[in-house]
Backbone as a ProteinNet text record, in pm:
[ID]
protein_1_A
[PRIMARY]
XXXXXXXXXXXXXXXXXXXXXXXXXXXXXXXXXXXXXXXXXXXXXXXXXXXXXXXXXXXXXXXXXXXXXXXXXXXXXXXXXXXXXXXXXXXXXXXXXXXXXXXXXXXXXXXXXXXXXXXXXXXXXXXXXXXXXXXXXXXXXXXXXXXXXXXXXXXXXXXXXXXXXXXXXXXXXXXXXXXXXXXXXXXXXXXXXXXXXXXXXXXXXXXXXXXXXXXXXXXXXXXXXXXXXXXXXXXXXXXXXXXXXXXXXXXXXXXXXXXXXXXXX
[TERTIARY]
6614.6	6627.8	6522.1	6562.2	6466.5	6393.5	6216.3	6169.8	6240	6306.8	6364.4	6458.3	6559.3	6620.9	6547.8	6383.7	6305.2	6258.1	6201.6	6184.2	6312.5	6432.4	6520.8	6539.8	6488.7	6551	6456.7	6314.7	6178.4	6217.4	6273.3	6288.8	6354.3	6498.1	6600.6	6521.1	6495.2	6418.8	6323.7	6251	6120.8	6227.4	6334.9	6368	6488.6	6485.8	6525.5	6452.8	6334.7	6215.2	6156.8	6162.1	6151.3	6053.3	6006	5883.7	5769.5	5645.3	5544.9	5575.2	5606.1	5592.1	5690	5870.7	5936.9	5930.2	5895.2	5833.3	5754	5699.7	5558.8	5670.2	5763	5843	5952.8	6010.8	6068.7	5981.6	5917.9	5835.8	5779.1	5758.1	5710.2	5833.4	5960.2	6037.9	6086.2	6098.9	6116.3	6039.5	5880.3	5800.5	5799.8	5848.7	5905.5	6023.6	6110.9	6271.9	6193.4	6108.7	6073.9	5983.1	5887	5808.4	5938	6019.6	6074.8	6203.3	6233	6327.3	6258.3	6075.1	6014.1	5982.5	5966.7	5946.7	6043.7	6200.5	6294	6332	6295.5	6301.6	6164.7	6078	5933.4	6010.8	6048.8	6107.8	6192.1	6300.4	6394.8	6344.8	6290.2	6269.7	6148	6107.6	6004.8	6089.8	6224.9	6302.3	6343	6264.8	6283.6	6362.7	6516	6566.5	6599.5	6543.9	6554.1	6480.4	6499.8	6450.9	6354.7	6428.9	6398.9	6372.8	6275.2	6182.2	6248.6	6338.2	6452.4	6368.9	6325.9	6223.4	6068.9	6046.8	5870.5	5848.3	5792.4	5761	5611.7	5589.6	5461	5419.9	5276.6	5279.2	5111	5056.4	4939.3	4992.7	4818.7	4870.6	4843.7	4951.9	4923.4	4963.4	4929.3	4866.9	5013.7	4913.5	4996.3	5037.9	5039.8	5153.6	5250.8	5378.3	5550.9	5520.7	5581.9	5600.1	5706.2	5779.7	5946.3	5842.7	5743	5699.2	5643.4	5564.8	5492.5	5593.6	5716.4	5824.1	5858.5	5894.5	5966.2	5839.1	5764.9	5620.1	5627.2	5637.6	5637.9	5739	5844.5	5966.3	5997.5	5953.4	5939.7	5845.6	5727.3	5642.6	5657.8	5732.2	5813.4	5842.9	5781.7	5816	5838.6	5896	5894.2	5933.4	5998.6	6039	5913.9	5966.5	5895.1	5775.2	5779.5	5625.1	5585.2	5681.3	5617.9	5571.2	5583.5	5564	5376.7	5322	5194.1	5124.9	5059.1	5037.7	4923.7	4832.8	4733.5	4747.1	4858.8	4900.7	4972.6	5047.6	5131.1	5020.5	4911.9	4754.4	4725.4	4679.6	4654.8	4720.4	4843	4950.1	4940.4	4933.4	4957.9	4801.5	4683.6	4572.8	4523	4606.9	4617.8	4672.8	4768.4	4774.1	4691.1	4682.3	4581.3	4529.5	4625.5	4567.1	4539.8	4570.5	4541.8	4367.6	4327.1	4205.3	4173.2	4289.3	4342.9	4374.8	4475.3	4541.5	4565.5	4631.7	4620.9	4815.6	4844	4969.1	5003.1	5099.7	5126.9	5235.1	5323.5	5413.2	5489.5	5613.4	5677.8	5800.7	5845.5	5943.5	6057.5	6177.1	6199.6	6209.6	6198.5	6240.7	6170.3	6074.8	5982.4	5855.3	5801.7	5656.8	5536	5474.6	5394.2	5299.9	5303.7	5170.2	5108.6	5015.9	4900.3	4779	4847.4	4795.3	4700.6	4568.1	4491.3	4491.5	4495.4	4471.5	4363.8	4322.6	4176.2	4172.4	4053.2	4040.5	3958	3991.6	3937.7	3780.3	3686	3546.7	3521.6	3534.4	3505.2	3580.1	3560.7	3603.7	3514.9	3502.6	3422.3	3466	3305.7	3355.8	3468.3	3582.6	3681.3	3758.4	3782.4	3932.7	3959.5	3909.3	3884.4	3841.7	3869.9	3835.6	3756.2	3636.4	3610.4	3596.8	3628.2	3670.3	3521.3	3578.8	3438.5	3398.5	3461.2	3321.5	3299.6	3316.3	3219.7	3331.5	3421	3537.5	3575.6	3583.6	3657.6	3778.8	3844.2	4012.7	4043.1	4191.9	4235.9	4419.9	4395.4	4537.2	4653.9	4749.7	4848.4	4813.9	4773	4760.4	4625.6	4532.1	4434.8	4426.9	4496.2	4501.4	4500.3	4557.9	4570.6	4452.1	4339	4196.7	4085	4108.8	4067.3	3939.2	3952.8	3857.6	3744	3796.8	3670.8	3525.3	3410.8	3323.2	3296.4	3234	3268.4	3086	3139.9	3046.5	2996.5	2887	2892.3	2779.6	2750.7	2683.9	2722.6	2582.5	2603.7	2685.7	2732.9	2821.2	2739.3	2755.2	2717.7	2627.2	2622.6	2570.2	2647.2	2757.2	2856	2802.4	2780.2	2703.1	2601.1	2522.9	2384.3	2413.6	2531.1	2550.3	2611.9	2713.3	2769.6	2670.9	2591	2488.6	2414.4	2358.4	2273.3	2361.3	2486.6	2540.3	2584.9	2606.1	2631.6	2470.8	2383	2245	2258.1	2249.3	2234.6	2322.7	2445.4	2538	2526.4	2478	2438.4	2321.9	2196	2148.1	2189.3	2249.1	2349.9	2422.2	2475	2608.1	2504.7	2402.5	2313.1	2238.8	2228.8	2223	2289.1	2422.6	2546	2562.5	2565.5	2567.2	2620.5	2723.3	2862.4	2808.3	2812.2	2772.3	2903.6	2879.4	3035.4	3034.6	2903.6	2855.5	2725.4	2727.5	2600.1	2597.5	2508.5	2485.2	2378.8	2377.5	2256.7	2315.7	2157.4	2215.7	2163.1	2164.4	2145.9	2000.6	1946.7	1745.4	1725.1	1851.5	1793.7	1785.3	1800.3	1727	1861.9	1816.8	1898.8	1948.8	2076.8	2092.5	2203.7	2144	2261.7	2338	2482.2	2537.6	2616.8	2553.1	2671.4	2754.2	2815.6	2907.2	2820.3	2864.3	2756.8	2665.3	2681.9	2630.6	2477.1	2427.9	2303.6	2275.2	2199.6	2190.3	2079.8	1978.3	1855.6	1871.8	1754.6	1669.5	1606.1	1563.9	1498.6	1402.8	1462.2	1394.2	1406.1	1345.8	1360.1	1274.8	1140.9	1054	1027.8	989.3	955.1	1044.5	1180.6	1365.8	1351.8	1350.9	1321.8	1244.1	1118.6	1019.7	1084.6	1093.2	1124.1	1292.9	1383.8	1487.7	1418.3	1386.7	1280.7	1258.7	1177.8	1085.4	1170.7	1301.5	1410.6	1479	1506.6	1598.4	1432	1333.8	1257.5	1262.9	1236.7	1215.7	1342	1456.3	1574.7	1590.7	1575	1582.7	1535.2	1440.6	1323.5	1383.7	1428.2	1485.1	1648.5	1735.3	1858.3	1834.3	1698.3	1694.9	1660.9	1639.4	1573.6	1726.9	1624.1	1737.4	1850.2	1747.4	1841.5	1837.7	1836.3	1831.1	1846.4	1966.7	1968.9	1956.9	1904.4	1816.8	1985.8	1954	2014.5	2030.6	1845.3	1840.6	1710.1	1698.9	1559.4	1537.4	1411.5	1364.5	1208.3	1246.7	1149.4	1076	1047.6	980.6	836.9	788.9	608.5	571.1	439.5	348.3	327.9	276.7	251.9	390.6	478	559.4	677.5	745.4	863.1	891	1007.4	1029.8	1146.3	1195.3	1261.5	1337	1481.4	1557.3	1628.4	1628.9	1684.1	1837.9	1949.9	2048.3	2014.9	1968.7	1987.6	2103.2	2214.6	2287.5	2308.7	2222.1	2184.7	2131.1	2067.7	2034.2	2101	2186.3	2288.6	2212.2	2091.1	2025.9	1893.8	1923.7	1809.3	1687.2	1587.2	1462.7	1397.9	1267.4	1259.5	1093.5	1064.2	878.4	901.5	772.6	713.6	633	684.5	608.1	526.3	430.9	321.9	361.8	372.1	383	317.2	266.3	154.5	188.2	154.2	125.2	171.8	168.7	225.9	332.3	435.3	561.9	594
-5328.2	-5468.4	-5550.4	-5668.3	-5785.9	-5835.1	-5867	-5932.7	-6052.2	-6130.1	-6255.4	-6233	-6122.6	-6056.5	-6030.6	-5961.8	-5958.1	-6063	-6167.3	-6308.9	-6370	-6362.6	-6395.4	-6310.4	-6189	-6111.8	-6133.5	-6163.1	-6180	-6261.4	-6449.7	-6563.3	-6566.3	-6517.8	-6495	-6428.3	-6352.7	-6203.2	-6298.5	-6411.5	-6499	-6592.2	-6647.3	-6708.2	-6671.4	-6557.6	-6457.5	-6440.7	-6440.4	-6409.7	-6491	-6519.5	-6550.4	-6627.9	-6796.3	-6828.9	-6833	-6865.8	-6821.5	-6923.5	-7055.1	-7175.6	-7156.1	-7105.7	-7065.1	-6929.8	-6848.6	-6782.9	-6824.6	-6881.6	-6937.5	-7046.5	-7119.2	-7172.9	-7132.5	-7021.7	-6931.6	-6858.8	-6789.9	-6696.3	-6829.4	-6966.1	-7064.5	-7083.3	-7120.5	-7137.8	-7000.1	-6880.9	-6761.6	-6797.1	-6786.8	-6839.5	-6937.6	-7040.7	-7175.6	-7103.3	-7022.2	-6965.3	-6927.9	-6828.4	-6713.8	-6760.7	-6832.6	-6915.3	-7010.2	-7056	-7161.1	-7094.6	-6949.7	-6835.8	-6814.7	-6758.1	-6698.3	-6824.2	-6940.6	-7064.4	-7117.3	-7044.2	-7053.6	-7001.3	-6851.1	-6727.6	-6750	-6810.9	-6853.6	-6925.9	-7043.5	-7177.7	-7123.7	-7001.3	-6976	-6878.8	-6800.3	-6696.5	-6753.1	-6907.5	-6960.4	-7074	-7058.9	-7117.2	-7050.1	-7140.3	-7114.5	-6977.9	-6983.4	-6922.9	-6790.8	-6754.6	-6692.5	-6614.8	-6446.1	-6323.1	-6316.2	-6340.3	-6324.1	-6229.9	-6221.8	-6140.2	-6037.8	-5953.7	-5926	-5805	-5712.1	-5571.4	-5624.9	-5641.3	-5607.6	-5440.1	-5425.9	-5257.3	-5278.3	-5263.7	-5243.1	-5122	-5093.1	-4915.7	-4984.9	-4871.7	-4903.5	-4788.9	-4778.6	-4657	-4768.6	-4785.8	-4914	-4826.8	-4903.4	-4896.7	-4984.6	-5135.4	-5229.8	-5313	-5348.1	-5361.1	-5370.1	-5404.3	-5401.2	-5408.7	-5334.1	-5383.5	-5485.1	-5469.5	-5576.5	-5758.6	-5718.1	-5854.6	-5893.1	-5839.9	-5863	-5930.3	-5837.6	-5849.1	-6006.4	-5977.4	-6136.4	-6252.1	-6282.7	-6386.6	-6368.5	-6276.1	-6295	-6371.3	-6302.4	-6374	-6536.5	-6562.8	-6692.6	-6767.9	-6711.6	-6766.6	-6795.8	-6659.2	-6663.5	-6806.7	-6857.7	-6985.2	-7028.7	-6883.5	-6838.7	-6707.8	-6682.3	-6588.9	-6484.5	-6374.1	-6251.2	-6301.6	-6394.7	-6409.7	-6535.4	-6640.4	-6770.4	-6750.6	-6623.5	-6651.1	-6715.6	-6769.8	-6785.1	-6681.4	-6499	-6427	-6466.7	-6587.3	-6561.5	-6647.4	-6763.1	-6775.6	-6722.5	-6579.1	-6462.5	-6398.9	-6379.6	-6260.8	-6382.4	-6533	-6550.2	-6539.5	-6576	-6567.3	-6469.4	-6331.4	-6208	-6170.3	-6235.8	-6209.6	-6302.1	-6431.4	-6527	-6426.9	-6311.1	-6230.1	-6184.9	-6185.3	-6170.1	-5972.2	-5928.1	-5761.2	-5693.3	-5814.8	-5778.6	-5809	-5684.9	-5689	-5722.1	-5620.7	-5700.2	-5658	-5676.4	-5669	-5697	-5558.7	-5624.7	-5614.8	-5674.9	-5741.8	-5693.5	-5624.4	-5603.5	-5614.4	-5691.1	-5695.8	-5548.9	-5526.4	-5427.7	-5464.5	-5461.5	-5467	-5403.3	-5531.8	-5638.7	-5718.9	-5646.5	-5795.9	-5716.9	-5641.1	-5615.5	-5633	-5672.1	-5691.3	-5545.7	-5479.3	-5372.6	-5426.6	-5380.9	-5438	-5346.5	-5319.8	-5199.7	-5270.1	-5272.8	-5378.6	-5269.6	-5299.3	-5245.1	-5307.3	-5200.8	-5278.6	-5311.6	-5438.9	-5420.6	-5300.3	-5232.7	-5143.3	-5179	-5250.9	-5338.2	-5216	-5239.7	-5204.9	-5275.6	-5393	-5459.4	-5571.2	-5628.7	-5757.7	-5838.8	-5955.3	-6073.5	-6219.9	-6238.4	-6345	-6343.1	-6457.9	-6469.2	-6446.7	-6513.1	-6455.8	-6399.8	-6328.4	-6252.5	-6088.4	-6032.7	-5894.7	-5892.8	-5822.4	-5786	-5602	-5638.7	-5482.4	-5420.1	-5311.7	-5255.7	-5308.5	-5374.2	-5465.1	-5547	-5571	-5720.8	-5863.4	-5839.5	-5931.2	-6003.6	-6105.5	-6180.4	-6220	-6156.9	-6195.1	-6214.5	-6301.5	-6321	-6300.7	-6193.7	-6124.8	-6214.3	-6167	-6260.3	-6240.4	-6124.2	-6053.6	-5981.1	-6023	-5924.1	-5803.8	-5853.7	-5736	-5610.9	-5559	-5429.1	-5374.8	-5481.3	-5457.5	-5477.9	-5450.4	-5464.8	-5401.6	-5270.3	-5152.5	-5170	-5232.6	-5189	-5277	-5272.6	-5299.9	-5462.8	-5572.9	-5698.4	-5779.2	-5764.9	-5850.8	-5983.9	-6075.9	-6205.1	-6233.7	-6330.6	-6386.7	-6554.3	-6581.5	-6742.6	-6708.6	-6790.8	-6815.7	-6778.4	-6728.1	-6606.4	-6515.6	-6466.8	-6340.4	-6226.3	-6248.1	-6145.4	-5958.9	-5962.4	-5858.1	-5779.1	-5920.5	-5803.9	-5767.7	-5796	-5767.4	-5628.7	-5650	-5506.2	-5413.9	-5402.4	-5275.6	-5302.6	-5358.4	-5327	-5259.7	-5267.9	-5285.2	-5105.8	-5003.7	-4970	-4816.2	-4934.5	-4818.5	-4792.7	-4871.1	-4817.3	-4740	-4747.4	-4649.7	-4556.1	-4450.5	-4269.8	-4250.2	-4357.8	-4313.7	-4330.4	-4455.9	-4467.6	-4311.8	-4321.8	-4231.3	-4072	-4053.3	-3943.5	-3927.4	-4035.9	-4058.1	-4071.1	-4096.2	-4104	-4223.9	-4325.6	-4476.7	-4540.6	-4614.3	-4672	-4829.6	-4808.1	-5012.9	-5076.3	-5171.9	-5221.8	-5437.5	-5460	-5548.9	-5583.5	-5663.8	-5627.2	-5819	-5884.4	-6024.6	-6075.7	-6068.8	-6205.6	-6344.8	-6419.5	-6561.6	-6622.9	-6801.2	-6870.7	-6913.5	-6801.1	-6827.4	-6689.1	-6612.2	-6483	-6399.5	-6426.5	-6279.8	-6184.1	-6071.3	-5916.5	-5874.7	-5849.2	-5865.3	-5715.6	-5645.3	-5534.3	-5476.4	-5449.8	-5454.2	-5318	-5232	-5104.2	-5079.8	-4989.3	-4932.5	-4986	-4969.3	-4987.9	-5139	-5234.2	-5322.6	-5345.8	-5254.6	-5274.4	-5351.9	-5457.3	-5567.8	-5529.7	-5543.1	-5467	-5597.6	-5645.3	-5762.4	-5742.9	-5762.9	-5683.4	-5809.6	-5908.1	-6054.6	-6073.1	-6128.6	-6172.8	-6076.4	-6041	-5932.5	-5830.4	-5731.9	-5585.6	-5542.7	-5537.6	-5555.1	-5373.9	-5359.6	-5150.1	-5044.6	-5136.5	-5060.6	-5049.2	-5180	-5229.6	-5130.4	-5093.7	-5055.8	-4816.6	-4850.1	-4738.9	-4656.1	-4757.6	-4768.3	-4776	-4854.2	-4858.2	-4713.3	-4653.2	-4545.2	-4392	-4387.3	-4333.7	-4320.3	-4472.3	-4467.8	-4454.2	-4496.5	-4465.2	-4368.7	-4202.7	-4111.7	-4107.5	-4189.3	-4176.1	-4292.7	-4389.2	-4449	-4428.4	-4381.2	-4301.4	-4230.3	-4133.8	-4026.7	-4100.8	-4248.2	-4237.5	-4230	-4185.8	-4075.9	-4202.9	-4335.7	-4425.7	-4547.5	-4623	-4694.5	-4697.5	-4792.5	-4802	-4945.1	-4932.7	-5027.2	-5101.1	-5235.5	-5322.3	-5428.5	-5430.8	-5534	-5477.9	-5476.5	-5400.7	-5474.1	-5554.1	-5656.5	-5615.4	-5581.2	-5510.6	-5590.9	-5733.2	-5810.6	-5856.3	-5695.7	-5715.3	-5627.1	-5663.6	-5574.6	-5406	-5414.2	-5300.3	-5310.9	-5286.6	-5239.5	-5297	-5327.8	-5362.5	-5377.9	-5501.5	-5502.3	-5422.8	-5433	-5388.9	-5409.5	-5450.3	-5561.8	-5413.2	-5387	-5274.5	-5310.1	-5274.4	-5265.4	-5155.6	-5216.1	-5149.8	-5157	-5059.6	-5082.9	-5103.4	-5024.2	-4971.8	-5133.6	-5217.1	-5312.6	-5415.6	-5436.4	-5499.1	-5639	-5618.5	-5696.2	-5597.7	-5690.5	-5672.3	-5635.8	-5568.3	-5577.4	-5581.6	-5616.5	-5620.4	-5516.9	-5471.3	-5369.6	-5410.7	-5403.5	-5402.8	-5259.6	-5187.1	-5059.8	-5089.3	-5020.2	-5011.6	-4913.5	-4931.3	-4822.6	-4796.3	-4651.9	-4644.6	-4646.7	-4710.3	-4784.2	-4894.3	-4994.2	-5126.3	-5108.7	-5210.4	-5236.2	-5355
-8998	-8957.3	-9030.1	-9092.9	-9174.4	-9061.3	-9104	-9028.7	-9026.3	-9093.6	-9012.2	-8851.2	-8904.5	-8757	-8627.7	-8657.8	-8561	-8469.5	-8558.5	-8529.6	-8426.3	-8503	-8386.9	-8266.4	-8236	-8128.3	-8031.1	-8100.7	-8046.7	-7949	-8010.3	-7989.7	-7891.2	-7870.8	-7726.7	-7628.5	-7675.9	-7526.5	-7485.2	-7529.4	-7457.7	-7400.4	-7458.6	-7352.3	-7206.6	-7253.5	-7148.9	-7007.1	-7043.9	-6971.7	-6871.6	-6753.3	-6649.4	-6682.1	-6649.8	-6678.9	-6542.1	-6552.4	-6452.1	-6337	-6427.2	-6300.3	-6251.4	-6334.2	-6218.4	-6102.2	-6167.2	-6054	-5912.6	-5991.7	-5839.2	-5746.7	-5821.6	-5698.5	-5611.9	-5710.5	-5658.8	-5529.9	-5540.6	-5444.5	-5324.3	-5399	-5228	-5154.6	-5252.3	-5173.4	-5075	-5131.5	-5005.5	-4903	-4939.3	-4776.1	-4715.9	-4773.1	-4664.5	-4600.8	-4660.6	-4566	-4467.8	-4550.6	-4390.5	-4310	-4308.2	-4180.6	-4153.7	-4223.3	-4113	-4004.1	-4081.4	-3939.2	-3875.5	-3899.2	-3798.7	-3682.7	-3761.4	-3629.4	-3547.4	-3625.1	-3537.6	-3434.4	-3498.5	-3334.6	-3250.1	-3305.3	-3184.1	-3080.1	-3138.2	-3062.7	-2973.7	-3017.6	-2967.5	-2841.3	-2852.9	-2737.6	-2668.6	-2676.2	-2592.9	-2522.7	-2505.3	-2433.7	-2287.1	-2179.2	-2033.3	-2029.7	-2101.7	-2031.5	-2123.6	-2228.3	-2294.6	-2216.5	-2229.1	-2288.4	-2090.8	-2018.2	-1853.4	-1790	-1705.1	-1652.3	-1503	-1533.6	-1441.1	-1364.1	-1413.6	-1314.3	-1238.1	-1137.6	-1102	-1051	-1145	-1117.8	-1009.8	-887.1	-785.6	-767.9	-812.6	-772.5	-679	-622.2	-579.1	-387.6	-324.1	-245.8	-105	-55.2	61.9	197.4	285.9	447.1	501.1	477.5	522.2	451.9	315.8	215.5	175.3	174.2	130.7	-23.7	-115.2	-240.2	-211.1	-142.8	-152.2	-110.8	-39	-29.3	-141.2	-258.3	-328.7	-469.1	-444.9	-597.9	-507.4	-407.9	-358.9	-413.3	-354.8	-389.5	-563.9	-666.9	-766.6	-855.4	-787.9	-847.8	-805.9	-700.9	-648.3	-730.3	-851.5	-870.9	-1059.9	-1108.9	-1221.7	-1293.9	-1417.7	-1443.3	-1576.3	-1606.9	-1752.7	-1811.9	-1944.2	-1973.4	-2016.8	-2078.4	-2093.7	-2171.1	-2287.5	-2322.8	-2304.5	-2246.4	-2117.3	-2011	-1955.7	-1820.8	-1803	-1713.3	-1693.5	-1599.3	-1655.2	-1643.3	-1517.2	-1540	-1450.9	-1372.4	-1379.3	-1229.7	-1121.6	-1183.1	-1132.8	-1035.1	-1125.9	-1045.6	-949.7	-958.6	-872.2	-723.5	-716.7	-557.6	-574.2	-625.3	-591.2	-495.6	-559.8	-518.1	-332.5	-354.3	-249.8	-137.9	-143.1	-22.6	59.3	166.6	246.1	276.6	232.1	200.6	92.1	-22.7	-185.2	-181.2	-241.9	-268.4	-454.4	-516.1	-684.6	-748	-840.2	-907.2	-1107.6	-1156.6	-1263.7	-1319.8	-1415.5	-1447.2	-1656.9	-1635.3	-1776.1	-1805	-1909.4	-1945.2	-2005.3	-1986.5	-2093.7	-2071.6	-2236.2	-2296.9	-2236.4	-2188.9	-2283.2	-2132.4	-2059.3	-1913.9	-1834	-1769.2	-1674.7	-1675	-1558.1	-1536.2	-1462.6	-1503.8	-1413.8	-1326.2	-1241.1	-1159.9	-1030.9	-1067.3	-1006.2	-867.4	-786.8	-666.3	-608.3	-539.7	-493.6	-332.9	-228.4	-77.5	-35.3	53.9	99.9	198.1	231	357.2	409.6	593.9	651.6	712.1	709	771.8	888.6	944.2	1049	1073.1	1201.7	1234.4	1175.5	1097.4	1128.8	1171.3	1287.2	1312.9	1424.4	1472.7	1567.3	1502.9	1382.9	1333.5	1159	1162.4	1012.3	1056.9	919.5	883.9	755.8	733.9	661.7	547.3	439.4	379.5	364.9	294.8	241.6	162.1	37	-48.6	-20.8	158.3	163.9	141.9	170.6	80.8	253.7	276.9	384.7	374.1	490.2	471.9	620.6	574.7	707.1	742.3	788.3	815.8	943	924	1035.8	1190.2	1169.4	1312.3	1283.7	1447.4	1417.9	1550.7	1655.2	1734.7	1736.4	1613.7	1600.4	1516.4	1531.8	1453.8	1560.7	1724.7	1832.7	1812.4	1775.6	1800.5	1684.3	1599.1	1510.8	1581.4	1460.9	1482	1448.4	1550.6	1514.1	1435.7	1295.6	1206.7	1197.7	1247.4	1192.5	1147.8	1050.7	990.5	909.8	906.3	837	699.8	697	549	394.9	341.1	217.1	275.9	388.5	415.8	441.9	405.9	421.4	354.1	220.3	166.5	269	280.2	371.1	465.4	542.7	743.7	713	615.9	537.7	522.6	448.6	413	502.6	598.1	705.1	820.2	852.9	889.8	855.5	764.8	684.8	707.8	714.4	693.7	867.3	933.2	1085.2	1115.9	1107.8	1178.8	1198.6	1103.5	1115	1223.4	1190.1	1287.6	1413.9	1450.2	1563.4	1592.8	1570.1	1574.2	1610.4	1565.4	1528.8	1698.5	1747.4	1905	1990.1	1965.8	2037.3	2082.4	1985.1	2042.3	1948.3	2016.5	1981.1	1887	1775.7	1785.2	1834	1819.8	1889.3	1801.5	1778.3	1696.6	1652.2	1519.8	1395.3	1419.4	1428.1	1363.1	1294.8	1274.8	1188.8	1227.2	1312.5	1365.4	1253.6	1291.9	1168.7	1148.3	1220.4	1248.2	1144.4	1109.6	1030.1	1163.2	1247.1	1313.5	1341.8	1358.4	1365.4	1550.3	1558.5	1690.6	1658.8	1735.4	1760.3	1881	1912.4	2080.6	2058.5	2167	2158.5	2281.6	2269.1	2386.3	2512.3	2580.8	2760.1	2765.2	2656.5	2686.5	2671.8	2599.4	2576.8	2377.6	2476.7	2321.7	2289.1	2154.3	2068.3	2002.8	2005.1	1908.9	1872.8	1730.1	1586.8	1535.1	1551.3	1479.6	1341.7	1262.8	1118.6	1032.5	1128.2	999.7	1060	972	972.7	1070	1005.9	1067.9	1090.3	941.8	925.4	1073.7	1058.1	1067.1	1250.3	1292.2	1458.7	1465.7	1410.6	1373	1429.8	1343.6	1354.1	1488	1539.7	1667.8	1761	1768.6	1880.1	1887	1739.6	1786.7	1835.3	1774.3	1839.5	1985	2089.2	2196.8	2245.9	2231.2	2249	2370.6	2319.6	2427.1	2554.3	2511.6	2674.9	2758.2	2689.3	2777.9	2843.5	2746.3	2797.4	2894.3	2911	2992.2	3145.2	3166.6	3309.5	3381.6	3498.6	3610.6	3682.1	3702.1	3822.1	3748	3584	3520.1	3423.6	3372.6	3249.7	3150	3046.7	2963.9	2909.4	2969.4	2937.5	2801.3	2797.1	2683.5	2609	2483.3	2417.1	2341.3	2374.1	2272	2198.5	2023.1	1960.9	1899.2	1935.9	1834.6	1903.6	1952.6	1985.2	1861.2	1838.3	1737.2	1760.2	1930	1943.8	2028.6	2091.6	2194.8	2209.2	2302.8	2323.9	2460	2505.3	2622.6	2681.9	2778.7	2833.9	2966.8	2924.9	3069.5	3108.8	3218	3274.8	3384.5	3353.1	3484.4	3595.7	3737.9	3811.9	3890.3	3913.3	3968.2	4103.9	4212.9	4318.8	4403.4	4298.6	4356.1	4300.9	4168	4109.6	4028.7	4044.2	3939.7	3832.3	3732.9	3601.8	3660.6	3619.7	3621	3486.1	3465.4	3333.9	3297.9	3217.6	3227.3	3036.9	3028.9	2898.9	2826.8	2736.7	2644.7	2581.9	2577.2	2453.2	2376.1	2258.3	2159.6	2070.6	2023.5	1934.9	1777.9	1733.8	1585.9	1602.1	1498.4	1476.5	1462.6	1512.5	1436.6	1401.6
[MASK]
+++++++++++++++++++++++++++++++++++++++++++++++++++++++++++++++++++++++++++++++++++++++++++++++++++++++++++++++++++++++++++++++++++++++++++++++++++++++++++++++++++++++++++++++++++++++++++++++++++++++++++++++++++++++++++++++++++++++++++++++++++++++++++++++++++++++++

């Protein structure tokens, strides 16, 4: 072949050849197609009624609980499809239940919701009309009658925590003497008031709560043991001693004597 022939075959095959700037508009225009389908199926499956939230799966180990109540309140609350829905206004009404202690919420594909509900477990009464759980959490159930027996908690408003663990440290030794608490308070002076089975109330005061705590279940026995009296009211807020309101029955009124006790309290 003559280099002139070359020259021409050269010449066609370049303009054969794809040029750069058409390329580069070629390849923008593909990614304008494809962001403007992908912003179509966004738009599209972020439509109310698209792609709907039809299963609530409830697992969790309940007492007094219905899952059927929990799927009902959810679905009532539903305000949006599978990736509209508003996830943490779902947790909140689920959490607004008065035996949900909490909950967490996961979507799965393509129309159900999971949800792993935790129960409160009530520890005491507080107060007239509330229960409180073990972490300290205040709730208020429809009914509390059938929460007669427990033990009744009160305290000023954010003392909920401490009536709990004080509340919490006494019992064993209670129980270790054979004495029922029956209620724990803290008034709004701070001071410590404790009431068991048989009606005998124990006043502790605001300081050296432990030490006076102490000193009550010490003397405790000696006073259980008298033969024709029993200690009505035990007030531990002397240095050295403690008083003592006694029921006599025999004569159907109080009497009252004062202890000395050795060390400080």
């Amino acid at each position: 072949m003559t280099r002139a022939a070359q020259r021409r075959r050269a010449t066609a095959n370049a303009h054969k050849r794809p040029q750069p700037g058409w390329t580069l508009a070629l390849g923008g225009l593909t990614l304008l197609a494809l962001v403007a389908a992908a912003a179509g199926v966004y738009q599209l499956v972020l439509q109310p009624g698209r792609l709907p939230l039809r299963v609530i799966d409830v697992t969790g180990d309940f007492q007094r609980l219905r899952p059927v109540e929990i799927q009902r309140t959810v679905l009532a609350t539903i305000n949006g499809g599978f990736f509209t829905c508003d996830m943490q206004r779902l947790r909140g009404v689920v959490l607004a239940m008065p035996w949900v202690e909490d909950v967490s919420i996961r979507r799965v594909w393509p129309d159900r919701l999971s949800m792993a509900v935790t129960e409160r477990v009530p520890l005491a009464r507080w107060g007239d009309d509330a229960l409180i759980s073990v972490d300290g959490n205040v709730f208020r159930p429809s009914r509390l009658d059938e929460h007669a027996d427990l033990v009744n908690l009160h305290g000023p408003q954010g003392s909920e925590q401490r009536v709990v663990e004080f509340y919490r440290a006494v019992a064993p030794a209670a129980r270790a003497r054979e004495l029922q608490i029956r209620a724990v308070e803290l008034d709004v002076r701070r001071h410590w008031w404790l009431r068991f089975d048989g009606g005998l109330t124990v006043s502790l005061g605001r300081r050296a709560v432990e030490q006076r705590l102490a000193q009550f279940f010490r003397v405790y026995p000696r006073l259980a043991a008298e033969p024709s009296r029993r200690p009505e009211r035990v007030d531990m807020r002397y240095a050295h001693g403690f008083a003592v309101r006694w029921h006599a029955p025999d004569r159907g009124e109080p009497s009252l004597s004062i202890s000395k006790s050795q060390g400080k309290v």
